[in-house]
C-alpha positions in Angstrom: 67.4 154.7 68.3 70.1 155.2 70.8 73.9 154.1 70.1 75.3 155.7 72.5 76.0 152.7 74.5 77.6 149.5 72.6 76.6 147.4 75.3 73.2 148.3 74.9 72.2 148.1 71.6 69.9 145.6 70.2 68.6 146.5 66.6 66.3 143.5 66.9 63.0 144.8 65.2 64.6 147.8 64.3 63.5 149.7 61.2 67.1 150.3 59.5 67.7 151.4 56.6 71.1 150.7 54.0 71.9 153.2 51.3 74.0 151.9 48.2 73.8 148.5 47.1 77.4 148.3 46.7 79.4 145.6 48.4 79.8 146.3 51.9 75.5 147.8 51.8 74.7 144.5 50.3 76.7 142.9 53.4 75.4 145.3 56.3 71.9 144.6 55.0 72.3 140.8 55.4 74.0 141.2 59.0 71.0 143.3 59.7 68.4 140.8 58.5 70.7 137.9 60.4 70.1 139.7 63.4 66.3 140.4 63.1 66.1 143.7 61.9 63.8 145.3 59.4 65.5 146.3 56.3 64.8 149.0 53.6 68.4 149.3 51.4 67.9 151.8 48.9 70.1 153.0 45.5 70.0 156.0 43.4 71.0 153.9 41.0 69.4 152.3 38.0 72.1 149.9 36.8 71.9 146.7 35.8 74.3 145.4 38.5 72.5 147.0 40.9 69.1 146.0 40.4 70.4 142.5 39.6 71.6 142.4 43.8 68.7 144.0 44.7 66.7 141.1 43.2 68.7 138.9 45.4 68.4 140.5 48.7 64.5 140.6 47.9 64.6 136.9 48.2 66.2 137.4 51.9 63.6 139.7 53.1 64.9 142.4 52.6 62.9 145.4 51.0 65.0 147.1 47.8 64.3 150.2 46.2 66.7 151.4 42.8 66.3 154.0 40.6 65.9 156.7 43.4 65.2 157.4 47.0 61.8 156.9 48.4 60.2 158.8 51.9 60.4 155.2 52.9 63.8 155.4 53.7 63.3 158.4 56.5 61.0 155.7 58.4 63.7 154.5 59.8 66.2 154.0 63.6 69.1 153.6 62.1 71.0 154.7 58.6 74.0 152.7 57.6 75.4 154.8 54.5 77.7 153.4 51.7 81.2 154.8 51.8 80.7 156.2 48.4 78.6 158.8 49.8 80.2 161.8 51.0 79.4 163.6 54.3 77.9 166.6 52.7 75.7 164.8 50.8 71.7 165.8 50.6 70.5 162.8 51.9 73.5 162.8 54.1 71.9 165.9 55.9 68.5 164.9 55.4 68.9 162.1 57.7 70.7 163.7 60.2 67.7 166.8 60.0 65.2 163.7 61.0 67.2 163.0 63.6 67.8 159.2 62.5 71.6 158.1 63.6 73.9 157.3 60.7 76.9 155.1 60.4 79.5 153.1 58.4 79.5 149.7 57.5 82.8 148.8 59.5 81.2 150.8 62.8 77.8 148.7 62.5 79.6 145.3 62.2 82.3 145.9 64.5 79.5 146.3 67.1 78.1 142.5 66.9 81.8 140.9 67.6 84.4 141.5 69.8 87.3 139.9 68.3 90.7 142.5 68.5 90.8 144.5 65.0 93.9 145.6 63.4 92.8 148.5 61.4 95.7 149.7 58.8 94.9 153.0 56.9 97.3 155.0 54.6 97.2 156.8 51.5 99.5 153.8 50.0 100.8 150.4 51.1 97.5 149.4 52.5 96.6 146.4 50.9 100.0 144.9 50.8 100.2 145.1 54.6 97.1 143.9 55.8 98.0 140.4 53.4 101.4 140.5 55.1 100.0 141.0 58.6 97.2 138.3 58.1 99.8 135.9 56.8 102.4 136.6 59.8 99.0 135.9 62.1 98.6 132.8 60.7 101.8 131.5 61.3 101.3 132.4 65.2 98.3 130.2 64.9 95.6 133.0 65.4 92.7 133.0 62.9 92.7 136.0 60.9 90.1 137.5 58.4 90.8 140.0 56.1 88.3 142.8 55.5 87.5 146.2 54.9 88.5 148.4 51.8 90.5 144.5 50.8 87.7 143.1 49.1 85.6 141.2 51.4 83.3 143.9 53.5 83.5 143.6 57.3 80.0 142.6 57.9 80.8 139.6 55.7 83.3 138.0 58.2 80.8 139.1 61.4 77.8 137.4 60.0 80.2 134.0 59.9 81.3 134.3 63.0 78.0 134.7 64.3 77.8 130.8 64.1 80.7 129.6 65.4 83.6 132.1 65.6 87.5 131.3 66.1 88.5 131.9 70.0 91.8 133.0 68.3 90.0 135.4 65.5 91.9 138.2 64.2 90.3 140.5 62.2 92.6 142.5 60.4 91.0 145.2 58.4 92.0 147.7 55.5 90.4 151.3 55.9 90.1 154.1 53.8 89.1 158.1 55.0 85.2 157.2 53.9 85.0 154.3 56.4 85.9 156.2 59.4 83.8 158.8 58.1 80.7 157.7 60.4 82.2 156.6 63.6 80.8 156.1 66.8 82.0 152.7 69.0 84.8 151.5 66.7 88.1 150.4 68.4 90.8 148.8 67.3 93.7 147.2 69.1 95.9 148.6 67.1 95.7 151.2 64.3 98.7 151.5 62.0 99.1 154.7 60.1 101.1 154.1 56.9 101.5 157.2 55.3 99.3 160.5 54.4 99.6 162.0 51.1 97.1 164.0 49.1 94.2 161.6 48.3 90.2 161.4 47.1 90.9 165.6 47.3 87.5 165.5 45.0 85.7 164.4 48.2 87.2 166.5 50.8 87.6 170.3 51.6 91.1 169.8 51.9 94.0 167.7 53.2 93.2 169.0 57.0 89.5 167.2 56.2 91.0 164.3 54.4 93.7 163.8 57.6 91.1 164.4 60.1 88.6 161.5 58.5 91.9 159.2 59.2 92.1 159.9 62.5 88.8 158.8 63.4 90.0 155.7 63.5 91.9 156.2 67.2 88.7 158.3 69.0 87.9 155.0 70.7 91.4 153.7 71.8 92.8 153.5 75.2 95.5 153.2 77.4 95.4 149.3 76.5 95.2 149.9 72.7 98.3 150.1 70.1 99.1 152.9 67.5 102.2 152.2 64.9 103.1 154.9 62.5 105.2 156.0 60.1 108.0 158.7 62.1 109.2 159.5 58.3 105.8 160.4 57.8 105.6 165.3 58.3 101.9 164.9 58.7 102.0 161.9 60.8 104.9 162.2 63.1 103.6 165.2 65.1 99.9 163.5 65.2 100.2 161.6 68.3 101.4 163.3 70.5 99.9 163.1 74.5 97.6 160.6 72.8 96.1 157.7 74.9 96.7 154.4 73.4 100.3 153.3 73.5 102.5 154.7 70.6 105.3 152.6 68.4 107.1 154.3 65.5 108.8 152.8 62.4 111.6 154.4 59.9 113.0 153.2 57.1 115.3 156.3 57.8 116.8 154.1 60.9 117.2 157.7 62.7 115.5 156.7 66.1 115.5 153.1 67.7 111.9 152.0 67.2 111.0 148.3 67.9 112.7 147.0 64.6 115.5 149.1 63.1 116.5 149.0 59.7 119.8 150.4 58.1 121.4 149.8 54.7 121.9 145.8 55.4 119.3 144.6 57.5 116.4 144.9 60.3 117.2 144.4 63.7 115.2 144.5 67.1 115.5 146.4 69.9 118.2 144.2 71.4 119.9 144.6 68.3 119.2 141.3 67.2 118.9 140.8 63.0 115.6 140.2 62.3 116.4 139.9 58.6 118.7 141.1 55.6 117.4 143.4 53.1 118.4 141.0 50.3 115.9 138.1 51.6 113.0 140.6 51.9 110.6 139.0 48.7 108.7 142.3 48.5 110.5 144.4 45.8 110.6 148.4 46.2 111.8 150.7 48.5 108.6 152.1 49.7 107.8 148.6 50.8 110.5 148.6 53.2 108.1 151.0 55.7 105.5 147.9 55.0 107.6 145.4 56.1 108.2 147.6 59.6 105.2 148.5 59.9 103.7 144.8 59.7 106.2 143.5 61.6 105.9 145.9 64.6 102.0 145.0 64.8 103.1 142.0 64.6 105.6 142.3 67.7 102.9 143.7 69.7 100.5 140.5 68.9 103.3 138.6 70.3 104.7 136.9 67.5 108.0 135.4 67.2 110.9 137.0 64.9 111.7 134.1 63.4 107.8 133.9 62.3 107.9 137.6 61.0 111.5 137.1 59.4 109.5 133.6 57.7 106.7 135.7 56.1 108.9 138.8 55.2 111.4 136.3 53.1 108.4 134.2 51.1 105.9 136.6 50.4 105.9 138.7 46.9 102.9 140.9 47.2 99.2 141.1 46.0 97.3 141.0 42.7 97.0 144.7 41.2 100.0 146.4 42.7 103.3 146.4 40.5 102.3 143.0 39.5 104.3 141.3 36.9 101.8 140.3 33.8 104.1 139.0 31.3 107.3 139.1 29.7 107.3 139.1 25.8 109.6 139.6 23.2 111.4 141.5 25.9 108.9 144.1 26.8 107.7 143.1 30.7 103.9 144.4 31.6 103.3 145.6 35.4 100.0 146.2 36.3 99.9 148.4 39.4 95.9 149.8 39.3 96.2 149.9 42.9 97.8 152.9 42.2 94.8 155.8 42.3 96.6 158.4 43.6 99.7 160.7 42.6 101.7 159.3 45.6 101.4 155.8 44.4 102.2 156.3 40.5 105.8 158.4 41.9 106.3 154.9 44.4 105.9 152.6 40.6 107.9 155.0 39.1 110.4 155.2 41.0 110.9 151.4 41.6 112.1 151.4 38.0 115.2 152.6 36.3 114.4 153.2 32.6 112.4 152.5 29.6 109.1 152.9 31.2 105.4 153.3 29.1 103.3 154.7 31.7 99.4 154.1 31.0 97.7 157.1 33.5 94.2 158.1 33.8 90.5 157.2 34.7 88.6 159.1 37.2 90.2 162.3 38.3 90.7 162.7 42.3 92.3 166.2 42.5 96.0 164.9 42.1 98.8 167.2 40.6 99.7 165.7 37.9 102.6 168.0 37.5 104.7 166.1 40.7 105.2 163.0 38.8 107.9 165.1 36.6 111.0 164.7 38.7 109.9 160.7 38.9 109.5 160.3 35.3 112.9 162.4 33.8 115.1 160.3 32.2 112.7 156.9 32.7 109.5 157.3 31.2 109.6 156.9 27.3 105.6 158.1 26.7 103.1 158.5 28.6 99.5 157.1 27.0 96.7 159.1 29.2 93.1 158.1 28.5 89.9 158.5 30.0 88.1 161.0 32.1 91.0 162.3 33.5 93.3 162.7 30.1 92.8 166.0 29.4 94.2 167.3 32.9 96.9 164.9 32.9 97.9 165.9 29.4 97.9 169.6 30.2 100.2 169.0 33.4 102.4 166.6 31.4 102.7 167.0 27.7 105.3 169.9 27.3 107.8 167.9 29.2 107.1 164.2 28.3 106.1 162.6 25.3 102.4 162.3 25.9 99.5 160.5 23.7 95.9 160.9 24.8 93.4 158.5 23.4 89.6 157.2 25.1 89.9 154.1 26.6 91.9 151.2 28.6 92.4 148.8 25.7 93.5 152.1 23.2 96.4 153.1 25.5 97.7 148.8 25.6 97.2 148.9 22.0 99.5 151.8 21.7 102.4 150.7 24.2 102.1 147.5 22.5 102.8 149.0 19.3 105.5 151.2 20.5 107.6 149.2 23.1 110.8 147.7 22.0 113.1 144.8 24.2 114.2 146.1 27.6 111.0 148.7 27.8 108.1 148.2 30.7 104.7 148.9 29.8 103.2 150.0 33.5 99.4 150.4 33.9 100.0 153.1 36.9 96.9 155.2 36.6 97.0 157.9 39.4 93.3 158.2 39.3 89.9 156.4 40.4 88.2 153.8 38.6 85.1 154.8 38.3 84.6 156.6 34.6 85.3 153.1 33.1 85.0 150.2 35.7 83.8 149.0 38.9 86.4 149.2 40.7 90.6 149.1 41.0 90.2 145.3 40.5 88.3 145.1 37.4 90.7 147.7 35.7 93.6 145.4 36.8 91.7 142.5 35.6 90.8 144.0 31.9 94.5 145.4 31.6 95.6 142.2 31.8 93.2 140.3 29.5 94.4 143.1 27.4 97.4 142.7 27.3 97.3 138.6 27.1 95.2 139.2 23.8 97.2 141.5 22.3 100.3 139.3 22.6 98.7 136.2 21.4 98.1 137.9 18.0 
């Protein structure tokens, strides 16, 4: 099949096939099937979940196979591949050795709509800024839908908008390194580059490969397009250079005048006007001062008002999962941050803190140094509880200069900060790692740890 032209393709009748019933396959195989395409969306996997949304898709039409990869699936015009599955995988190449095209999710959709994407990628801070982009949209009056890496898969929003979509849509989309792994036509209006720090270094070669998979996301923009990014940023200051899209920085440093300017009281514009005072900014934390000028700056480029951006910046107080306040009992105040699956985020949690701090890491290793979080934790962290796959690497990088626990699981390492925390202590689910040895995904971790926690004080 060829894709070389966006204009030109028409997948109507074409033989595609889907691999990994995860969310966003289960989504590019309906969008598929929407558009008349024949559809074979196959899983290696024999779960339960699985096969329980493979039953479901059978009922659309759409042919499943779980448990393992037929021939079937080489019979094919077009691959799109799960972002779980990494480059160099076998069927990866085998596909590419049968000369069938492969892409991601977020490239397939993005060719059956031509609303303007916002595409935000980072190694942290993603999730809160594309909520406080969509929300500073809305109060422009555009339409915008959240997708991506956010929750809700691309081709999700696309196959809505195939009946009757917004003349004002918006789609503003959260990306991680394995969706811009497979692209061809993808083009945002503008891409916003948070921040790069060492990140899914169990999928990638390296940081240069991990960086490079980013970058992806800018191949397709032009002189018309937008790029904001972070000047604080070593990898990502010296990136965009003699680029073609238009370039806007931001710096919570204040050391060059970018489109919004912050120093120690306030954010101001280019005319020096105050946009707002640090003290009404609702998001707490230091590090989400760069996603407050990072939002805001896309959101000067849409066209929207100050007073609309200042609006936003003063009401809203984040996202579910990411330094959320649980509870407050007997003193002792639960945060659940399992947002956090990298180093880089745990030493941003830690070091929003001053003191008194039970720190719950672990899960699925990544490749993180463990060893970094030291000068965050001295003289806050009271114990660190490290369970899961991950616990014995964390323990050796940590125990000789923390007090450190290991046990198995999720609930163990509540039940022990539980026991152990006294008034004025946090208990901070920060895990540093994946999900994946114990749960579905960041969400359901964030969702046990707090059932968790509710239970154990209700005793």
């Amino acid at each position: 099949m060829d894709i070389s032209n966006k204009n030109l393709i028409n997948i109507k009748d074409a033989n595609i096939t889907v691999i990994g019933l995860g969310r966003s396959g289960e989504s590019a195989a309906r969008l598929g099937k929407k558009l008349g395409a024949n559809i074979l969306i196959s899983d290696g996997s024999s779960d339960t979940g699985v096969i329980k949304h493979g039953k479901k898709l059978s009922t659309m039409g759409i042919a499943v196979e779980t448990g393992g990869h037929s021939e079937k699936i080489y019979d094919a015009d077009l691959c799109v591949i799960s972002p779980g599955i990494a480059q160099d995988a076998p069927i990866v190449n085998e596909m590419k050795a049968n000369g069938i095209p492969i892409v991601s999710e977020i490239e397939f959709a993005s060719w059956f709509t031509y609303g303007a994407i916002i595409a935000v990628t980072g190694s942290n801070g993603k999730t809160t800024s594309v909520n406080l982009l969509a929300e500073m949209c809305e109060t422009k009056g555009f339409s915008p839908a959240l997708a991506g890496n956010v929750g809700t898969a691309f081709s999700d929003i696309v196959i809505k908008d195939l009946e009757t979509m917004p003349s004002d849509r918006v789609y503003v989309l959260e990306i991680s390194s394995f969706q811009m792994e497979h692209i061809v036509h993808f083009k945002p209006f503008i891409s916003v580059f948070l921040n790069v720090t060492p990140d899914h270094l169990d999928r990638y070669s390296g940081m240069d490969a991990y960086i490079q998979a980013k970058m992806n996301m800018i191949q397709n923009q032009d002189q018309r397009d937008h790029i904001v990014y972070n000047y604080d940023d070593p990898v990502l200051n010296t990136k965009f250079d003699g680029v073609l899209p238009q370039t806007h920085g931001f710096s919570i440093l204040g050391e060059r005048e970018t489109l919004f300017t912050m120093n120690a009281t306030k954010i101001y514009d280019e005319e020096h006007a105050t946009l707002i005072h640090l003290d009404k900014l609702a998001l707490p934390g230091r590090h989400n001062l760069a996603n407050a000028l990072a939002t805001a700056t896309a959101a000067k480029i849409l066209g929207i008002p100050n007073s609309q951006i200042a609006q936003v910046m003063s009401t809203f107080v984040g996202v579910e999962h990411r330094l959320e306040r649980v509870l407050d009992v007997n003193g002792v105040t639960y945060y659940n941050d399992s947002k956090a699956t990298n180093v880089d985020a745990v030493k941003v949690a830690l070091d929003s803190f001053d003191s008194s701090i039970h720190l719950i890491l672990g899960g699925k290793d990544k490749g993180g140094k463990f060893s970094q979080l030291l000068p965050h934790a001295q003289n806050k962290v009271k114990e660190i509880v490290a369970y899961g796959q991950a616990s014995e690497k964390i323990s050796a990088a940590l125990r000789d200069a923390v007090k450190l626990e290991q046990v198995s699981s999720l609930q163990e390492a509540v039940e022990v900060c539980h026991l152990r925390a006294e008034p004025g202590d946090i208990v901070l689910l920060s895990p540093g790692c994946a999900s994946f040895d114990q749960f579905t995904n960041f969400e359901e971790r964030g969702k046990a740890f707090k059932s968790l926690v509710k239970k154990m004080v209700a005793r």
